[in-house]
matplotlib code that plots the C-alpha trace (Angstrom):
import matplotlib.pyplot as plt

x = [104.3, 103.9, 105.9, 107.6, 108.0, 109.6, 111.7, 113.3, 113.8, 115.8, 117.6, 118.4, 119.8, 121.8, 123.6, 124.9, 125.2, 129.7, 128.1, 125.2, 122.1, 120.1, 116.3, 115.0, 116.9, 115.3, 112.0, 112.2, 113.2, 111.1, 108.3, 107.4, 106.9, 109.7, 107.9, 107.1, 110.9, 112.4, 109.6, 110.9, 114.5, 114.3, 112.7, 115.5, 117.7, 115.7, 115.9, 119.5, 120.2, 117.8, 119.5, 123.6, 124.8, 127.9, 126.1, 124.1, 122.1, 123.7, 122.9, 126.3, 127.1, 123.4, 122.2, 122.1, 124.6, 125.4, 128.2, 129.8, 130.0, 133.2, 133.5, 134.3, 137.2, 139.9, 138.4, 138.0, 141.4, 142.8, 140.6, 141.3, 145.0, 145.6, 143.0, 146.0, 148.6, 146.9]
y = [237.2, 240.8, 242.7, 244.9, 241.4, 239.9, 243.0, 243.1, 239.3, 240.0, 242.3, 240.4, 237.4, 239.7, 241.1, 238.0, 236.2, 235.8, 235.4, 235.9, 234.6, 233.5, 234.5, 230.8, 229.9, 233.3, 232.4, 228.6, 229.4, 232.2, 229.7, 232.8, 232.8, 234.1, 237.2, 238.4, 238.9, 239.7, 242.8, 243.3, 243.0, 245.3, 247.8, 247.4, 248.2, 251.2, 252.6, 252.3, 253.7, 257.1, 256.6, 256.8, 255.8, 253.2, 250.1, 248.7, 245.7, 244.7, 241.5, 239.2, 235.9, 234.7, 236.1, 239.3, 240.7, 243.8, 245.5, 249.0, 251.7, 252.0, 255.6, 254.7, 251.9, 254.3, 254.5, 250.9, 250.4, 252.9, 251.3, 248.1, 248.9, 250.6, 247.5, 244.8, 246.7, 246.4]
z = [281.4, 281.5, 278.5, 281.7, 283.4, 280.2, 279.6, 283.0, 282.5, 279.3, 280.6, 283.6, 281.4, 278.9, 281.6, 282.9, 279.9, 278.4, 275.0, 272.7, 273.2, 270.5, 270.8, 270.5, 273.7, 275.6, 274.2, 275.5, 279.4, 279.6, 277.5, 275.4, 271.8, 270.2, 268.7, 272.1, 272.8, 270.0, 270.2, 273.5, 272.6, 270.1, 272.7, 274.9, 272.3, 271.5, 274.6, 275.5, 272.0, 272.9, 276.4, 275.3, 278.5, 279.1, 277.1, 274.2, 272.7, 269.9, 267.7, 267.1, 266.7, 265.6, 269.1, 271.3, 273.8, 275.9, 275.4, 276.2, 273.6, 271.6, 272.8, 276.0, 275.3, 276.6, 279.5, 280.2, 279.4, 281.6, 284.4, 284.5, 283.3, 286.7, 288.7, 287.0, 288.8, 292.5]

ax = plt.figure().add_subplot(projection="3d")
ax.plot(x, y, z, "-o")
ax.set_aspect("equal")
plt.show()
């Protein structure tokens, strides 16, 4: 697989995923050795760092997740405060 093919695949699964996924289970469904994406999910997290938008890569749990920045908590709240009451 292509590294921009593999990258948009990561990033594909990670958006989806509820929790952490470790890099051994990424490797085996994408059958890619785990090296390969954990160089890419290191990029990814790289990027969206340099990027500061709404989310980041972060490693928890023994695996990787996205997740929004702190920064924008109130925010969130606020938003889905005011969805609850609809």
């Amino acid at each position: 697989m292509e590294s921009t093919e593999l990258k948009a695949a990561l990033e594909a699964i990670l958006f989806l995923s509820s929790e952490p996924v470790k890099v051994e289970d990424l490797a085996s469904s994408l059958e890619e050795p785990a090296e390969s994406v954990s160089a890419q999910l290191e990029e990814i997290k790289r990027t969206l760092d340099d990027h500061v938008g709404g989310f980041l890569l972060e490693q928890a749990a023994g695996g990787w997740r996205l997740t929004t920045r702190a920064e924008h908590d109130a925010v969130l709240k606020k938003y889905f405060a005011k969805k609850g009451e609809n």
